[in-house]
N, C-alpha and C positions, 0 to 999 in steps of 0.2 A: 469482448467476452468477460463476463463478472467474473469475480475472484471463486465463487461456489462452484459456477459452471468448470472452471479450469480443475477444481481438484475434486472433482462427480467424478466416475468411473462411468463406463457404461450401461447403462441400464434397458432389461429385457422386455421388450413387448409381448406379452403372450397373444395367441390367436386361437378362439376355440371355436370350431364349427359345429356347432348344437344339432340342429337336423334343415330338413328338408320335406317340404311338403308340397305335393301334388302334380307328383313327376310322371311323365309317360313315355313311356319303352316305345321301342321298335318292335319289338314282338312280344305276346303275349301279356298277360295279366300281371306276374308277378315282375320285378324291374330289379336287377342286382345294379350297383354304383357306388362310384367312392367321390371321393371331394379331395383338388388339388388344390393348394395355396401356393402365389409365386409372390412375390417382390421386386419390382425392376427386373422382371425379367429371367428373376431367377428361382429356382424352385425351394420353396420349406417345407417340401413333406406331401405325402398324400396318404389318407385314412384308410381306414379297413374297407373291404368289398360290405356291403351290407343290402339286404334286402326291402321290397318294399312293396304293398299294392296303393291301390286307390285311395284306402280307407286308413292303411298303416304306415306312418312317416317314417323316413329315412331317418335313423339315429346312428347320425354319425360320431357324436363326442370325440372329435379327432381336435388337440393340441400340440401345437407348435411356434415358435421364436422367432425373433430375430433379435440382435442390441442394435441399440439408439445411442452414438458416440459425441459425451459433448467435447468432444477435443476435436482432434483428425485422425476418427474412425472411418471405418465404412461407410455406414449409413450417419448422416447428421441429422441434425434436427430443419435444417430443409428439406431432407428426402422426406422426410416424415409429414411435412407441411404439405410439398407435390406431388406425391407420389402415392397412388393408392395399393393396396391389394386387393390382387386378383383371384379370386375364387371361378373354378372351373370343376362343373358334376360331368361326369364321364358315367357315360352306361355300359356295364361288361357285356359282350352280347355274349348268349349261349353258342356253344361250341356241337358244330354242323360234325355228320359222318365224314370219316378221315380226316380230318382237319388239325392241326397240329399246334397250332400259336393262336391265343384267344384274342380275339377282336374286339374292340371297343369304337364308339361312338360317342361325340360331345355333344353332351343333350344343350348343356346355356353356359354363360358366364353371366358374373356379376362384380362390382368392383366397390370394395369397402375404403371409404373417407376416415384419413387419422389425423385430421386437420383439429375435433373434438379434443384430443389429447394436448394441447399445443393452449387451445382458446381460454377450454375450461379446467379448473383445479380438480375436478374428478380422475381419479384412478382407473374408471373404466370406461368401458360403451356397450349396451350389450343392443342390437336392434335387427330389426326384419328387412331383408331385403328382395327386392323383385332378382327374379334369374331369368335375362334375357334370351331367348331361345340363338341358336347359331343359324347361320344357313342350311334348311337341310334337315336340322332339326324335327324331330313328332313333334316336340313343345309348340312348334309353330300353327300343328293346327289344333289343338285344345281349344276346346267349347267357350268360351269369354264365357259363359253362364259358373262353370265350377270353379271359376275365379284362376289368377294366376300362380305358374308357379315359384314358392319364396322359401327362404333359407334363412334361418336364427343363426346370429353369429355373437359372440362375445369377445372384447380387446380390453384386456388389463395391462396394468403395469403394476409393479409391488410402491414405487413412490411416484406421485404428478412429476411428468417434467420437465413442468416450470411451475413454481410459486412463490410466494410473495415478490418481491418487486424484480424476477427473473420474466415474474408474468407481466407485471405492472409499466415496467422499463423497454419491455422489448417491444416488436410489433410485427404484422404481415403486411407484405406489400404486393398486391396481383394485379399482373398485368391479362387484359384481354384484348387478342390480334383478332378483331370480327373480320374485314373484308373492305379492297379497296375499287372506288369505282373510277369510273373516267378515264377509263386504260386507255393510253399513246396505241394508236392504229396497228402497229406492228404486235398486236399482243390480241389481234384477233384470232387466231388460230396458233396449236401447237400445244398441245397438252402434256408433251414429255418436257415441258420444260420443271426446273425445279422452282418456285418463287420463293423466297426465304425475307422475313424479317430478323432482324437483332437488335441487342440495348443492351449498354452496359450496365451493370447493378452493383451495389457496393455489396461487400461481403463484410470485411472487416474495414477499421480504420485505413490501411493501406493495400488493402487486396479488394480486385471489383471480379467479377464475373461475367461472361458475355452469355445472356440468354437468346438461344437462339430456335425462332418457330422457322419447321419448313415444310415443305407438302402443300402449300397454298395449290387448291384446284381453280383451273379457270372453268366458270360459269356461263352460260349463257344467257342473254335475257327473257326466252323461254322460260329457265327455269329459275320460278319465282320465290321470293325471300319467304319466311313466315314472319310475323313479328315476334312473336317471342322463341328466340333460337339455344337449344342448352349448348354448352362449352364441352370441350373436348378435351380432357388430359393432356398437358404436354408430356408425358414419358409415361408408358402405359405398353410394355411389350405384348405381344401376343394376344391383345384384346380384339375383338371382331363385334361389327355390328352397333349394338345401341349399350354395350357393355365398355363403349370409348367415351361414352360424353360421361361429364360429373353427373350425377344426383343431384336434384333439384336448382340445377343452375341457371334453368332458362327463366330471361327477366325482361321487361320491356326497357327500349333506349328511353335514354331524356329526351323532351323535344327539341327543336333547334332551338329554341330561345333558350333555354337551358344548358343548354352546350357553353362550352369555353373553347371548342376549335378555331378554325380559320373559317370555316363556311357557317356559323352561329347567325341565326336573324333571320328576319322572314324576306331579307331581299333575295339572298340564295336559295328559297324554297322550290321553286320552278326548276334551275337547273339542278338540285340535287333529286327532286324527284324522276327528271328523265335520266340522271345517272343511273340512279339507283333501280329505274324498271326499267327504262329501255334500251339499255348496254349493257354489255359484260362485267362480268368483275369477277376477281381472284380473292377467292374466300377461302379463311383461315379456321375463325369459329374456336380457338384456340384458349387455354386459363393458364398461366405458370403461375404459381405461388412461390415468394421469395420470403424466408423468415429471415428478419433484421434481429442482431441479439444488439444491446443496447449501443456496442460499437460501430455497429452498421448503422444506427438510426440516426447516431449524432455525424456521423459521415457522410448521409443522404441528407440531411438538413443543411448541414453547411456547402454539400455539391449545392442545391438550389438556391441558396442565399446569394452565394458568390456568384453564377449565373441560373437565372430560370426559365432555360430551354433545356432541356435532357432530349439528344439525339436520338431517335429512332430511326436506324436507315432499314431499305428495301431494295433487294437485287435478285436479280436470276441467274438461273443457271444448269447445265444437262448433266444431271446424275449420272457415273457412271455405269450404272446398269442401262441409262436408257438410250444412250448415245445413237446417234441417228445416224449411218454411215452414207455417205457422200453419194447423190446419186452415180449410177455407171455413165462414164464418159461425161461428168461436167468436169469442168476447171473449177481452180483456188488458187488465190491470190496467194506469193508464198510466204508476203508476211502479214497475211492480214488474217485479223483476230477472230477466233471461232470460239463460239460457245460448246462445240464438243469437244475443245480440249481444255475441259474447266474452267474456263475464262469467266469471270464476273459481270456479267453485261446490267446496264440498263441500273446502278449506281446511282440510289438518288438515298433523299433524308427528310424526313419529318422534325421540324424542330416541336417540341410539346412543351407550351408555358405548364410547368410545376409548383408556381409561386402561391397561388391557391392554394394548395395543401401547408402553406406555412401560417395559413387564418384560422383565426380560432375557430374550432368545431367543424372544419370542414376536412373531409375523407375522400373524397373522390375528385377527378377530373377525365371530364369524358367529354368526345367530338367529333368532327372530321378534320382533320389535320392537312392541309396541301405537303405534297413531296414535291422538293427542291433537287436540280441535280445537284449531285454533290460538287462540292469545293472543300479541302481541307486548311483555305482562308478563311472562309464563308463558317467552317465547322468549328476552326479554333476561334473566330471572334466573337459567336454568340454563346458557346458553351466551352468553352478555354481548357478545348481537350486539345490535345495534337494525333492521336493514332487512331483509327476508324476501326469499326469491330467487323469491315468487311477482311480484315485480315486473320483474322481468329475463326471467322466461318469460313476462310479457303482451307484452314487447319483443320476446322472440324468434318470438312468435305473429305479433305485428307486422309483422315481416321476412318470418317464412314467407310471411303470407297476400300480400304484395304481390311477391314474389318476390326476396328480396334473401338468402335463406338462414338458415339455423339453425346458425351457428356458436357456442357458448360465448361468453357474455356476459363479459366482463373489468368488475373494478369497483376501483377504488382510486386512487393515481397513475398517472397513462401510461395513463389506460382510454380507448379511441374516443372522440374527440369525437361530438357530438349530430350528427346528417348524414351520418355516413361509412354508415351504410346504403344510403343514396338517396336516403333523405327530407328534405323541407328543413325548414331548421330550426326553422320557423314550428311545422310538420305535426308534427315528432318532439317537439316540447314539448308541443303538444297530446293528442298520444296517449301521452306520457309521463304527464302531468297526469291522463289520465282512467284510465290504470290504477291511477295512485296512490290517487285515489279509491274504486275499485272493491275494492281493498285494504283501504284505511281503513275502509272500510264492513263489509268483512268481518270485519276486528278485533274489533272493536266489537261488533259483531252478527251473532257467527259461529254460529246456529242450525241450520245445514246440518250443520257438523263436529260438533256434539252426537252425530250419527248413528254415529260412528267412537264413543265410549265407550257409545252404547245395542246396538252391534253387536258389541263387544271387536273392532273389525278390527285385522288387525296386519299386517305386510309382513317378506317373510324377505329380507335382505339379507345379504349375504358382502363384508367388508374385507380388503385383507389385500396385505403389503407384501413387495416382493423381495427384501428382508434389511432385519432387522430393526431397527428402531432403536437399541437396547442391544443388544450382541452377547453371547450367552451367554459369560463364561470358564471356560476348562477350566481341570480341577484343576490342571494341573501350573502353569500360569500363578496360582491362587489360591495355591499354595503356596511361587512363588516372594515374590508380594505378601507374605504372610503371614512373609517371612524376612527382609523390609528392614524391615518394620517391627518385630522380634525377632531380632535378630541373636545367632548359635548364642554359647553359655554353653559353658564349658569343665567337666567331668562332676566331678561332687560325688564327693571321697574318701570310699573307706568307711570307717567309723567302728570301731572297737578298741571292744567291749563294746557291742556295739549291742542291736537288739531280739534277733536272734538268741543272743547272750550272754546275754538277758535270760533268755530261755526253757530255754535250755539249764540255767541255775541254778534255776529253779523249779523242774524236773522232778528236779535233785538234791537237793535240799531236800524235795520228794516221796517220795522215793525213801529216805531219811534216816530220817524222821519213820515213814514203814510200820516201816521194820527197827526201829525203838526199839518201837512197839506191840508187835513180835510177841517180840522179847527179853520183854521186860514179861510177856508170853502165858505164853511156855516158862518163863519164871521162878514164875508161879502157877501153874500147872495142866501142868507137865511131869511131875512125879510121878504124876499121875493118869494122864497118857497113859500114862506108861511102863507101869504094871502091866493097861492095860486095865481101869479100874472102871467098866465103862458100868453094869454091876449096880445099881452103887451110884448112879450118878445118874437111873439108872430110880425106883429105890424110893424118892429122894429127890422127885421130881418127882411120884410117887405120892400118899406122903403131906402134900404141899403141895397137892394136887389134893382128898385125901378133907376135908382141913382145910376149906377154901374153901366145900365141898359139904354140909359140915354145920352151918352156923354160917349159908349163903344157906337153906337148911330148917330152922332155928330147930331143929335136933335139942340136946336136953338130958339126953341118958342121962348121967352123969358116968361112970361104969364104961366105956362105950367112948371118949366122948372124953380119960379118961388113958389109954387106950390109946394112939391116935391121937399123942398129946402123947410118950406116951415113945418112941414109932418115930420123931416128930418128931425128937427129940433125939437119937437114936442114927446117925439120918441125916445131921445137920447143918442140920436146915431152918430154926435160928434157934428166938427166942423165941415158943412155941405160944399165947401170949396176943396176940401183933400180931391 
């Protein structure tokens, strides 16, 4: 954390909810409603009752706060990166004879992104958003002709908060949990189970955070994928409906050749596509966003440097509310391990090569990753952690099931002490102890996660960072580099009898040597041209020919060959006995 961030105070995010248009009641023409705003869950206020027809928009002008702590506030500037607000129109119904306590109805929800505040140096955001209707909802059956209906909102702050190199220095790191396919046989049926991923994330230099998605639904191959799927808020209370997924998140995957998983290449095509359509799979569809402030960032670089796998493990387990009680009159082993009494089952890991995002100009890493069962040899030798963050989610199971919340386990320096949940400190050591156990035991004798390599299961996750670690340089910038370190030379004289001298004198020398041949030529045989004796060196050529032809045929007349001999001689053809 920069030295500015530490002495910044808290700074207020204002929320203005402008109006609302083209809202419809439950009864009659005219529609009374106010507008709530919540925050994780918790409320900031709700506006005047205000009236409205078809024709006349809901003006609600209702403002309200929260602060944004760069210390150890409340809310940090991660809530503020993950975490949306939630706008909810409620319609007051009119109040029936006798009736006593006025009724209301939630006509939609919609959820505002303040991720804007974080990215860009602007102070505000003001924009239009769709209001998804609820179950139940009139909004739901509105005419698609008179369009839908939307809600003007405004978010200031009085200063950006982050700028200059608070914006420059830092960055976002989001992870997305899509869905894993090729599920081990015993994961065909059972829908009350809980499946949960986790990953530790660095916070500060010496404090990490364990992010944990859970809710994964099992699927069936029935029900078919879309390709482009929107993401889902990780921590979003009280949203319902199509008022959980981010705004504008849905995107299509990379191809396999594009991937950097373990299943990458067109030799896995075949069996990732009968994974992925004709089996099951436990899908998440999930986005967390983690803001790195410049401490976190040099910390997550050097976790991947030193090793480039970053752990993602995957386990189950039965919710306390959902607990499936034993049918009447079966038996139970009495020490053998059941998933309704919180036990962690089914312990595996995802190792993800990270080392990519330390290349220039690259942001993302995305694929389908195989799960390994765990080993905590296997997990301290490829990524030289020693503690599994399956012990932070028996803690945060902890919290949930007694109600103390599932907020992001911190682990390092400065982590919660043992009690700040609720529990005293007697109770949190003990249910510390016993998850540790249930762990240990799993280590050891992790037979369940056998299932993940007898299954090839594998989980498709997407990394991928707001600007990149290495920033790619442009040429012009490489080539300034490239001049400090060679500094310009003054240009070589050219040379007086160079290569080109060189050539230029061969070809007269060339040119020399022919004319002497052919002088030489005209000097022998110019006489003969001159009078035209081709005669002569026809019958010359003749009788050198009949020579040759009678001597390869053994002919021995002597009467024609002195013949033959004296045209020789009279021709010039030399001595008739060669």
């Amino acid at each position: 954390m920069t030295e500015t961030e530490n002495s910044r105070g808290a700074e207020s995010i204002h929320v203005t909810v402008l109006r609302a248009r083209r809202l419809k009641g439950v009864k009659g023409d005219v529609l009374t409603s106010y507008a709530k705003v919540e925050f994780d869950g918790k409320s900031l206020g709700d506006s005047a009752k205000v009236d409205c027809t078809a024709d006349v928009h809901a003006e609600y002008n209702f403002t309200t706060s929260f602060d944004c702590s760069f210390t150890d506030g409340h809310y940090s500037l991660d809530d503020v990166a993950s975490k949306p607000l939630l706008l909810t129109i409620t319609e007051v119904l009119p109040k029936e004879k006798k009736q006593k306590e006025e009724k209301s109805a939630v006509l939609g929800q919609c959820t505002i992104d303040l991720l804007p505040l974080l990215l860009q140096p602007d102070a505000q955001i003001t924009s239009t958003l769709t209001l998804h209707p609820v179950p139940g909802s009139p909004l739901e059956t509105s005419p698609s002709d008179l369009g839908k209906p939307e809600v003007d909102v405004k978010i200031h702050v009085n200063e950006p908060l982050l700028v200059g190199e608070q914006l420059t220095q830092s960055n976002l790191f989001t992870v997305r949990v899509a869905s894993a396919y090729s599920l081990p046989d015993s994961w065909s049926s059972g829908s009350h189970f809980n499946y949960i991923v986790g990953l530790p994330v660095p916070v500060t230099s010496d404090k990490q955070a364990t992010v944990i998605f859970q809710n994964g639904a099992l699927r069936s191959a029935a029900d078919k994928e879309v390709s482009k799927r929107p993401a889902k808020w990780h921590s979003v209370p009280n949203a319902v409906n199509a008022a959980q997924f981010i705004p504008n998140s849905p995107k299509e995957r990379v191809t396999h050749e594009e991937e950097k998983g373990d299943f990458a290449g067109k030799e896995f095509s075949s069996f990732r596509n009968e994974a992925e359509t004709d089996k099951n799979r436990i899908t998440w569809d999930v986005e967390k966003r983690c803001y790195l402030d410049p401490d976190a960032k040099a910390e997550f670089q050097n976790k991947i440097s030193q090793s480039r796998y970053w752990p993602v493990e995957i386990m189950r387990n039965v919710p306390s509310q959902s607990k499936v009680p034993p049918a009447q009159g079966s038996k139970k082993e009495k020490n053998a391990p059941s998933e309704d009494d919180g036990h962690i089952s089914f312990h595996g890991v995802a190792y993800v090569d990270l080392a990519p995002l330390l290349y220039p100009g690259v942001c993302s890493v995305a694929g389908a990753f195989a799960i390994h069962p765990f080993s905590e040899s296997e997990l301290k030798e490829k990524t030289k952690r020693t503690s599994a963050v399956a012990e932070d989610v028996a803690r945060a199971q902890s919290s949930t099931s007694r109600g103390t919340g599932s907020s992001p386990v911190l682990k390092g320096k400065g982590a919660a002490k043992e009690g700040s949940t609720g529990l005293s400190k007697k109770g949190s050591a003990v249910k510390h102890a016993e998850s540790t156990v249930e762990v240990d035991a799993s280590q050891h004798a992790n037979t369940e996660g056998l299932a993940y390599t007898e299954s090839r299961t594998y989980i498709y996750l997407e990394f991928t960072l707001a600007r990149p670690f290495v920033p790619r340089r442009e040429a012009e910038e490489l080539a300034a580099m490239v001049r400090e370190y060679i500094p310009p030379r003054p240009s070589f004289k050219r040379a007086v009898g160079g290569a080109s001298k060189a050539v230029e004198d061969y070809q007269t020398q060339l040119a020399s040597v022919a004319s002497m041949v052919l002088d030489e030529f005209r000097e022998m045989f110019g006489e003969d041209l001159a009078k035209e004796s081709l005669d002569l060196a026809t019958s010359r050529l003749e009788a050198e020919q009949a020579y040759k032809y009678a001597l390869k045929i053994g002919f021995d007349d002597e009467n024609v060959l002195d013949e033959i001999h004296s045209v020789q001689k009279s021709v010039g053809f030399g001595n008739p006995s060669y």
